[in-house]
SERO-4910 file (N, C-alpha, C, O; in steps of 0.05 Angstrom, whole numbers):
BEGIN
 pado doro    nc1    nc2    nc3   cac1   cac2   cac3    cc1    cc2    cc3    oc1    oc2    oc3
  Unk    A   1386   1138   1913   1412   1128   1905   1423   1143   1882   1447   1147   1875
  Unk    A   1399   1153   1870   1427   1173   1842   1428   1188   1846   1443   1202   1833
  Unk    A   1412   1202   1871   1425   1230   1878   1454   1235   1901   1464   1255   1911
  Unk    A   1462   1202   1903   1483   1198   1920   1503   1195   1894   1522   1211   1891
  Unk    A   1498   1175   1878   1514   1169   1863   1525   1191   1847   1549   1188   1840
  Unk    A   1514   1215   1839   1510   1241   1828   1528   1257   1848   1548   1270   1842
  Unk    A   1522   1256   1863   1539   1272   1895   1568   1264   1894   1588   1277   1901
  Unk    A   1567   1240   1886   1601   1223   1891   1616   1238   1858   1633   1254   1851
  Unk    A   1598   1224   1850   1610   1236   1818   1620   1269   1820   1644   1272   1822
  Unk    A   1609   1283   1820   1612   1302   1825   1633   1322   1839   1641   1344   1831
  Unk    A   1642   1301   1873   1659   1305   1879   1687   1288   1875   1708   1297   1884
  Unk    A   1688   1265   1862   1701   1259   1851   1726   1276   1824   1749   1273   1817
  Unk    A   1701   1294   1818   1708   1313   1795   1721   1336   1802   1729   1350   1784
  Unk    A   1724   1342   1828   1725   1374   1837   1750   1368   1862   1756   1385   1879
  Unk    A   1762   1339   1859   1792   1328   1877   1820   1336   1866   1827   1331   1843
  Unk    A   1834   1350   1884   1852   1365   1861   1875   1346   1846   1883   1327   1859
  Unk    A   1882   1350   1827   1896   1333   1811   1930   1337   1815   1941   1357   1825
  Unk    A   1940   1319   1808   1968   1320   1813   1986   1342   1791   1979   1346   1767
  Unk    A   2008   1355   1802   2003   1371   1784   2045   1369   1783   2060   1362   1801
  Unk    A   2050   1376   1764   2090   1383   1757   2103   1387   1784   2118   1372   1797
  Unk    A   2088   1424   1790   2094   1440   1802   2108   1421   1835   2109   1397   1840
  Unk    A   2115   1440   1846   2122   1426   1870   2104   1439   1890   2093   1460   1885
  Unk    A   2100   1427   1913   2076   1440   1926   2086   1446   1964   2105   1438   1978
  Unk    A   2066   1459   1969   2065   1465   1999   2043   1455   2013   2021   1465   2009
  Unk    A   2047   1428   2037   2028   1420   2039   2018   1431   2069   2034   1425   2087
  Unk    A   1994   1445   2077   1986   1452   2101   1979   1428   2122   1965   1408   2118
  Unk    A   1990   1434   2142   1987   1423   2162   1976   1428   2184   1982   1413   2202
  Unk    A   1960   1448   2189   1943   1451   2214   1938   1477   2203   1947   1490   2184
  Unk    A   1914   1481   2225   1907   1510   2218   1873   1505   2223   1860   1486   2232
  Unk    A   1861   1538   2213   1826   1538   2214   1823   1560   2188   1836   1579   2180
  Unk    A   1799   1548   2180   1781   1567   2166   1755   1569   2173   1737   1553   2166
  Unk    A   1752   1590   2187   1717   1598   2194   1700   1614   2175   1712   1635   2172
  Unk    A   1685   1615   2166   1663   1630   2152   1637   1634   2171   1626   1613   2177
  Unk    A   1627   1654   2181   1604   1653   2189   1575   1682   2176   1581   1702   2162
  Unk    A   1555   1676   2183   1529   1691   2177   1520   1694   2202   1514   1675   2217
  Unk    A   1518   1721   2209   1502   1727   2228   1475   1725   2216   1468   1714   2195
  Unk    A   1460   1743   2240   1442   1759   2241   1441   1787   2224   1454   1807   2229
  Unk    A   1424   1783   2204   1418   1813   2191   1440   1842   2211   1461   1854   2204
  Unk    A   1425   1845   2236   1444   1861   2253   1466   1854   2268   1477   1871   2282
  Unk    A   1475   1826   2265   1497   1815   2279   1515   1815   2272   1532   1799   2281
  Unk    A   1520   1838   2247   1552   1831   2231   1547   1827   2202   1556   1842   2185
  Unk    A   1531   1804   2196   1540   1797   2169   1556   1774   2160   1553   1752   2173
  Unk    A   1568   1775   2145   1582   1752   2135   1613   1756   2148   1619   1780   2151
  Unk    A   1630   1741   2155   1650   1749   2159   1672   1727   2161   1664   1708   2174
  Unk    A   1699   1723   2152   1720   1711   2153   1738   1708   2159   1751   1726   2149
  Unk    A   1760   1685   2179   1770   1684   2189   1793   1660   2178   1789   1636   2182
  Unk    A   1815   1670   2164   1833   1642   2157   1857   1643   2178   1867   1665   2184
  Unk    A   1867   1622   2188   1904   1625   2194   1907   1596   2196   1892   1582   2211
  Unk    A   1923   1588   2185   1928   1566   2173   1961   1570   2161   1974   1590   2160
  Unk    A   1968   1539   2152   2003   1537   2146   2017   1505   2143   2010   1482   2142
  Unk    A   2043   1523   2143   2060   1487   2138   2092   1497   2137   2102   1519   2138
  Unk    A   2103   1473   2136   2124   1485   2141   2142   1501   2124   2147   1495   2101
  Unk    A   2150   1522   2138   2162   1545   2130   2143   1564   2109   2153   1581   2094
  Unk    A   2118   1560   2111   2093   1580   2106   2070   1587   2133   2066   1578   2155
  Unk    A   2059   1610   2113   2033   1613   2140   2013   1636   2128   2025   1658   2126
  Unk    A   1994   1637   2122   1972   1645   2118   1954   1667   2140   1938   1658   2157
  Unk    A   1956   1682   2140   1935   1703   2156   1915   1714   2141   1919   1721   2118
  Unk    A   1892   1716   2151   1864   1726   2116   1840   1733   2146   1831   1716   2162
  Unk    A   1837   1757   2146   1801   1767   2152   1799   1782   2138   1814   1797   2127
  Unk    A   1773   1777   2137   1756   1790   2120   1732   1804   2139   1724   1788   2156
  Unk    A   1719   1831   2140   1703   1836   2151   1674   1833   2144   1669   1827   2121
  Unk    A   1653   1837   2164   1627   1831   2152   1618   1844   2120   1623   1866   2111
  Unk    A   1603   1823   2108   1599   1828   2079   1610   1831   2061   1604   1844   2041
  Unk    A   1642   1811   2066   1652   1808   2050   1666   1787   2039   1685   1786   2024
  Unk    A   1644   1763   2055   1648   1736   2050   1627   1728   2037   1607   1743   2036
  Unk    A   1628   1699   2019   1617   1686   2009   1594   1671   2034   1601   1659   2054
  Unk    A   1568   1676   2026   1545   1667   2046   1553   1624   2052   1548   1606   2036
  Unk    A   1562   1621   2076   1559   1586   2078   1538   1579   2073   1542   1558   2061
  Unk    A   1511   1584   2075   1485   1572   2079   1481   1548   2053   1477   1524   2055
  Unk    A   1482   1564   2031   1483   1536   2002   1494   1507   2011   1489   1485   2002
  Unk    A   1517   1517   2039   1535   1486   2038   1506   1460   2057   1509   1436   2062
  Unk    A   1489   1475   2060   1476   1457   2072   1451   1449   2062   1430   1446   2074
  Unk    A   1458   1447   2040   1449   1429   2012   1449   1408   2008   1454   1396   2029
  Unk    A   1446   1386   1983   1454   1363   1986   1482   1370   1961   1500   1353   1960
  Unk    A   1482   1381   1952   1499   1396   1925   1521   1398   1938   1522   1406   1961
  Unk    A   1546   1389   1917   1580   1394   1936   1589   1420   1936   1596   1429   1914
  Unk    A   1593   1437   1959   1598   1457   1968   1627   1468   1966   1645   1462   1981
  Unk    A   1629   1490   1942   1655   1493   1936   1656   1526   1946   1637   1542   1944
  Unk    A   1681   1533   1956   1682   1561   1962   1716   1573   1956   1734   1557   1962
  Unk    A   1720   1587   1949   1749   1595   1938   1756   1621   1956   1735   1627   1967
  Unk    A   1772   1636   1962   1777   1657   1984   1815   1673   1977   1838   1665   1981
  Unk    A   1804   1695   1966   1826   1698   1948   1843   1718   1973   1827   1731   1986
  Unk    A   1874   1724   1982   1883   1728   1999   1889   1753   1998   1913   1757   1998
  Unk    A   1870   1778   1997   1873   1803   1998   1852   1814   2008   1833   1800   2015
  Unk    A   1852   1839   2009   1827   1860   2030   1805   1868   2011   1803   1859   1988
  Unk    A   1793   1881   2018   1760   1882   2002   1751   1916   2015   1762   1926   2035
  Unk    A   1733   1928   2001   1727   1938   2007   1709   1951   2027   1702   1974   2030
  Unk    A   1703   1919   2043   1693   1921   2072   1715   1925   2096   1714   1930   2120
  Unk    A   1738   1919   2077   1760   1915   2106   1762   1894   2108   1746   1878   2097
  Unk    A   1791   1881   2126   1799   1866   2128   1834   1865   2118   1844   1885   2108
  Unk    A   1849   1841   2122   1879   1842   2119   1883   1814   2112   1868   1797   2122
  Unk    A   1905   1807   2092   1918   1791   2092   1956   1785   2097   1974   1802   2095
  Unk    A   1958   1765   2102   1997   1771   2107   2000   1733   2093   1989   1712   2098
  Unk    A   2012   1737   2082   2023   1702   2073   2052   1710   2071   2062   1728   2058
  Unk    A   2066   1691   2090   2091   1691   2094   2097   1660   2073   2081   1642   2068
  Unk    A   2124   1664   2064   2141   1635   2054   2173   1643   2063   2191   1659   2058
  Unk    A   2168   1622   2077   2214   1632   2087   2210   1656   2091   2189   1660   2103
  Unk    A   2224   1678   2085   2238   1700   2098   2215   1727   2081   2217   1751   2086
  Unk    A   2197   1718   2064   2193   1738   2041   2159   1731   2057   2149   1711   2067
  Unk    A   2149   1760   2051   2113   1763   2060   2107   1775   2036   2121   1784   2019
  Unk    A   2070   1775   2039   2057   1786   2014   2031   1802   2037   2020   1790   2055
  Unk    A   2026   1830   2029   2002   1835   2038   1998   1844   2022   2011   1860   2008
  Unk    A   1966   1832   2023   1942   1832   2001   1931   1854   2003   1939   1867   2022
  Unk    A   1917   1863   1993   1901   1892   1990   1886   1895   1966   1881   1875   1954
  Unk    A   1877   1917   1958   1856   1915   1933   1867   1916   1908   1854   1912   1888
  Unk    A   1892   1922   1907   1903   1923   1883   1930   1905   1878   1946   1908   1859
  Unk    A   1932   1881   1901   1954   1864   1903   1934   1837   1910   1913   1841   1924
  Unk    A   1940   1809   1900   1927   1790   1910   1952   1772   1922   1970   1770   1905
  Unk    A   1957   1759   1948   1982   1740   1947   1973   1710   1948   1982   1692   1963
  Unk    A   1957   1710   1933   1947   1688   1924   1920   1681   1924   1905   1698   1913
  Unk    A   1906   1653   1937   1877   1637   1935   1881   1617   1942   1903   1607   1942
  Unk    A   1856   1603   1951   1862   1579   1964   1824   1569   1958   1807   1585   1965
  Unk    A   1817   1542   1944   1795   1528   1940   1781   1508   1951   1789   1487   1942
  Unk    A   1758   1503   1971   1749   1486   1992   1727   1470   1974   1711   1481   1959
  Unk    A   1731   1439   1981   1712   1427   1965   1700   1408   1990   1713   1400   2009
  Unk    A   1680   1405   1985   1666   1392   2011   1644   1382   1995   1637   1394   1975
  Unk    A   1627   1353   2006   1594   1344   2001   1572   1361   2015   1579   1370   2037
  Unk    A   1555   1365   2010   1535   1384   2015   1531   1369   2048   1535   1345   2053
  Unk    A   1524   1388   2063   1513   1372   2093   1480   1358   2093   1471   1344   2111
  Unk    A   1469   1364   2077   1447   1350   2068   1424   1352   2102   1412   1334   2113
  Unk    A   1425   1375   2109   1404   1379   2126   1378   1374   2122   1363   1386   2106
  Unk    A   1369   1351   2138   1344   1347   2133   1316   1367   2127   1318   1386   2143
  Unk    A   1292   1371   2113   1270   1387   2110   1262   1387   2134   1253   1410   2140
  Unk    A   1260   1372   2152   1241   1372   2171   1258   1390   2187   1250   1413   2184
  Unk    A   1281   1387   2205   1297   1392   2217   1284   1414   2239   1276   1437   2233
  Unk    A   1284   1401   2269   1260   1430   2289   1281   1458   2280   1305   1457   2279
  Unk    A   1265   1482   2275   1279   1503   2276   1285   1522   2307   1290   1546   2310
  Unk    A   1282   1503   2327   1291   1510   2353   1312   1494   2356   1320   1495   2379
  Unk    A   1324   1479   2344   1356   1460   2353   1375   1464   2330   1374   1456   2306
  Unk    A   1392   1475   2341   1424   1484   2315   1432   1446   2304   1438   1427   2318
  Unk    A   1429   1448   2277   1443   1432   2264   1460   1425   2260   1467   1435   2239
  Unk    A   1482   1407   2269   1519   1409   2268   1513   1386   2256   1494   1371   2256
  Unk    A   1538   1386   2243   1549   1360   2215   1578   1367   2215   1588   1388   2223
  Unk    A   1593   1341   2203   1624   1347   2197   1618   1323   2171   1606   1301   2170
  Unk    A   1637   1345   2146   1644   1328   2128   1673   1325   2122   1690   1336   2136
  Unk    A   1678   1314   2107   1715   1317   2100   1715   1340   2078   1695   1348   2067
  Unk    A   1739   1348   2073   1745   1367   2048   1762   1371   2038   1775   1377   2058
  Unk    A   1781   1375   2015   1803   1389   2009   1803   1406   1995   1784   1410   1980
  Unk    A   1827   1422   1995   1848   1446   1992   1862   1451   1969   1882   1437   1963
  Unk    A   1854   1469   1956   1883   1468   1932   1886   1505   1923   1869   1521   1915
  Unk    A   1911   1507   1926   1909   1540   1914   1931   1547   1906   1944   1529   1895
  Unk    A   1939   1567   1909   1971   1583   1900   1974   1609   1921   1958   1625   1930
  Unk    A   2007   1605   1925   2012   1624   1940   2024   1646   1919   2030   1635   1897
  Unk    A   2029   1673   1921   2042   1692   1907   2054   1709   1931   2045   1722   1950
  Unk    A   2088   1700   1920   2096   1718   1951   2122   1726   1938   2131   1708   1925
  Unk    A   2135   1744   1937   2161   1749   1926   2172   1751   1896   2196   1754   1891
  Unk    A   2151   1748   1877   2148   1752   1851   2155   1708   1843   2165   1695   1825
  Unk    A   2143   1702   1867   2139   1664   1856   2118   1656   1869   2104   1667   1887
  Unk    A   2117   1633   1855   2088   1620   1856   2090   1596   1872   2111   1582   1872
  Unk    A   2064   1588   1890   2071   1561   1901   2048   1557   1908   2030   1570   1918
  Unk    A   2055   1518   1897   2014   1512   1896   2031   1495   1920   2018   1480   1935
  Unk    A   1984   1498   1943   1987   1496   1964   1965   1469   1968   1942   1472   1962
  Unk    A   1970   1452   1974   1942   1432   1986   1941   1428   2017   1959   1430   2033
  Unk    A   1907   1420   2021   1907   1407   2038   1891   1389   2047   1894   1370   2031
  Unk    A   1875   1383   2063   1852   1363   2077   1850   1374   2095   1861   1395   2102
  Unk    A   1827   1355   2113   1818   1353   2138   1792   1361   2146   1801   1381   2158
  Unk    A   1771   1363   2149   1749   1363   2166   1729   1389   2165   1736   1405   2182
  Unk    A   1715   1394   2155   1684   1412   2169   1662   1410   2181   1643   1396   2174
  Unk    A   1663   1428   2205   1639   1431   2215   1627   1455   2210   1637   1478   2211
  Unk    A   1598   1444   2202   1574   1464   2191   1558   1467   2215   1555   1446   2227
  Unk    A   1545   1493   2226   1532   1494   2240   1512   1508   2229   1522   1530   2226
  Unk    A   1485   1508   2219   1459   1523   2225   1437   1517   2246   1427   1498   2258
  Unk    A   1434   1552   2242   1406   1554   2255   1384   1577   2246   1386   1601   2240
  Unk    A   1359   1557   2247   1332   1577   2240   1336   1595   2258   1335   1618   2249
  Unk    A   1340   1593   2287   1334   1613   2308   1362   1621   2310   1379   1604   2315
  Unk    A   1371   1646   2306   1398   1665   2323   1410   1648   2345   1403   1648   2369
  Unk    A   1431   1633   2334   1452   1628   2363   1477   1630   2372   1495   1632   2355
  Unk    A   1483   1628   2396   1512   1644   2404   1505   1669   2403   1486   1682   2393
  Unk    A   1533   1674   2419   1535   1708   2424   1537   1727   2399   1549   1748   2405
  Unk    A   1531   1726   2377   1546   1736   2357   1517   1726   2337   1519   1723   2312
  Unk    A   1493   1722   2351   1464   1712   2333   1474   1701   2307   1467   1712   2287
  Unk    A   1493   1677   2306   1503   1661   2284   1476   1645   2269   1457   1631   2278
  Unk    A   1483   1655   2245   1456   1630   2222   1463   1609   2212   1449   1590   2204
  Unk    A   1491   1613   2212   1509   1591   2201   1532   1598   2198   1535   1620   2189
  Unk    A   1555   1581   2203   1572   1580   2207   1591   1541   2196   1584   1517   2200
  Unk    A   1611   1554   2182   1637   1538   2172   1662   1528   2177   1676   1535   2157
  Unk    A   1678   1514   2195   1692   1512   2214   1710   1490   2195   1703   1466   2196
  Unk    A   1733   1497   2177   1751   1482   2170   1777   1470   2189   1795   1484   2199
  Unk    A   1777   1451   2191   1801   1445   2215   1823   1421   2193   1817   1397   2188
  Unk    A   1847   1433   2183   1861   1419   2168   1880   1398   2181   1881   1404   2205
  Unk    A   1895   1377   2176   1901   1359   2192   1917   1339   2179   1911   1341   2155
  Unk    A   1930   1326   2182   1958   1303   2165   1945   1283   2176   1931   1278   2195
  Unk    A   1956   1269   2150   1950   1243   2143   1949   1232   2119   1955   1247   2100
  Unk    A   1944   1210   2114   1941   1200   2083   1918   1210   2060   1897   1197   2061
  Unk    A   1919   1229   2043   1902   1237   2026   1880   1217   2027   1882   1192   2029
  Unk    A   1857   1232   2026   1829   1224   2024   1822   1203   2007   1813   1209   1985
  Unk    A   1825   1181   2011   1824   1163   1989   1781   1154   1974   1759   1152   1985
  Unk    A   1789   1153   1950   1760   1146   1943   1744   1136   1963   1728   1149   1976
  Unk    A   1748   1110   1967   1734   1092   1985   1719   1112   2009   1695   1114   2013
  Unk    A   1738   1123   2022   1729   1140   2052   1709   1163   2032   1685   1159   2031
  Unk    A   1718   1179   2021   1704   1190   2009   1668   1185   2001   1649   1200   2006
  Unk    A   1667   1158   1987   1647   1152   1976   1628   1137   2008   1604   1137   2012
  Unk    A   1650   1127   2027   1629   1115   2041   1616   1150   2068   1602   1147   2088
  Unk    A   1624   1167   2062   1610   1198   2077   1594   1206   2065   1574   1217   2074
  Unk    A   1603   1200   2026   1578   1212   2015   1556   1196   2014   1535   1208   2008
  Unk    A   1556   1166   2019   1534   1152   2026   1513   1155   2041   1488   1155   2038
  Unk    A   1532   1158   2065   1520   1167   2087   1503   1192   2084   1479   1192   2088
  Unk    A   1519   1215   2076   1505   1238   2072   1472   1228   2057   1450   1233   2068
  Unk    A   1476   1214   2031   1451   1207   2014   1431   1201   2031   1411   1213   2038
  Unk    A   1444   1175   2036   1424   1154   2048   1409   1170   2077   1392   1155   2085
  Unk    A   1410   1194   2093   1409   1217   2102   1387   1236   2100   1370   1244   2115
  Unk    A   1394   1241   2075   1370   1257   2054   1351   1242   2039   1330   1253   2032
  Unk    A   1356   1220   2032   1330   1197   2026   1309   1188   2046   1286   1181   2042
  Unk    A   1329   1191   2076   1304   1179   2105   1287   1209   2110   1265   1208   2121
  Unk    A   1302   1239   2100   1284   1252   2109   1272   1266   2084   1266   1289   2086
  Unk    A   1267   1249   2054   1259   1258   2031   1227   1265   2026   1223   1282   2009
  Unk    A   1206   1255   2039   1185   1256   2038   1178   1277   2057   1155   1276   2067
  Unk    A   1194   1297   2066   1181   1322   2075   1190   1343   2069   1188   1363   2084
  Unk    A   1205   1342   2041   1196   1355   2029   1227   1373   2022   1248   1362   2029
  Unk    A   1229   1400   2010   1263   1409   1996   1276   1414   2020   1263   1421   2040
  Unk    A   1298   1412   2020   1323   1415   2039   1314   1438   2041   1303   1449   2022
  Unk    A   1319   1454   2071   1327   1477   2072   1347   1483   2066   1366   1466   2066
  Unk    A   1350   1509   2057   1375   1526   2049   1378   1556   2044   1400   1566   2038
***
């Protein structure tokens, strides 16, 4: 229980706050993160996402993403994804109304911040069966497009997938599947009763011992 209560707290702390500014709120879209296989690629990223009268384009090529695997912790899983290219490759384009921004190594057109509860994969867990979980999450960043600024939120849904053994065509180890979505902001209550769940989760499979991760 205090490592739930600790979990809530926590994400409680990391919900974005209301802010002056006026904002852009996303309404559909995906964010994928995945980990291959040592030889399967690597890390690699995939954003396109939007709202109205914006839109978001972001890959990133292998090894030049932030590893998902930590999110399947019991610890709240935060990842930030700033909207320009890297020195592995990759492109960004963020449109607002009529004006675009591409990102590159010496231009950023913005960032965007994912907060999620840890998926709390059990220790035991067979390493011949892929793990899938969905938690809730939100969104908060800034766009830079035209020499202005515009903070962006959102919500909606992750699925985490690991696996001990290589799966899919693409020998995936884990993989991050943001799917954003309308509706009424995440209220505490819903919040606290997922991270319950999550706890109460990791307490039935506590006696065998540290989470993988």
């Amino acid at each position: 229980m205090k490592t739930t209560l600790a979990l809530f707290i926590a994400l409680v702390t990391l919900l974005p706050h209301s802010a002056n500014a006026t904002t852009l709120t996303i309404t559909g879209g995906t964010i994928v993160t995945s980990l291959a296989a040592p030889f399967g690629g690597g890390e690699e990223q995939l954003a396109l996402f939007g709202g109205d009268d914006f839109s978001v384009e972001q890959r990133r090529e292998p090894g030049s993403s932030v590893s998902p695997i930590p999110a399947f912790g019991v610890e709240p899983f935060v990842q930030t994804i700033g909207f320009a290219s890297s020195p592995f490759g990759g492109r960004a384009d963020v449109r607002v109304g009529t004006e675009h921004c591409y990102g590159s190594l010496f231009m950023s057109c913005g960032d965007i911040t994912l907060t999620s509860p840890g998926f709390a994969m059990p220790a035991d867990w067979p390493i011949d069966i892929p793990f899938v979980a969905t938690v809730p999450f939100t969104a908060t960043g800034e766009l830079l497009v035209g020499g202005n600024q515009y903070d962006i939120v959102g919500q909606g849904t992750v699925t985490g997938t690991r696996c001990f053994t290589p799966c899919g065509p693409l020998e995936t180890r884990a993989r991050l599947a943001y799917t954003f979505s309308v509706g009424e902001p995440l209220s505490l209550i819903s919040l606290l009763a997922s991270t319950v769940a999550i706890g109460f989760a990791f307490l039935v499979h506590r006696r065998s011992g540290v989470v993988h991760i």
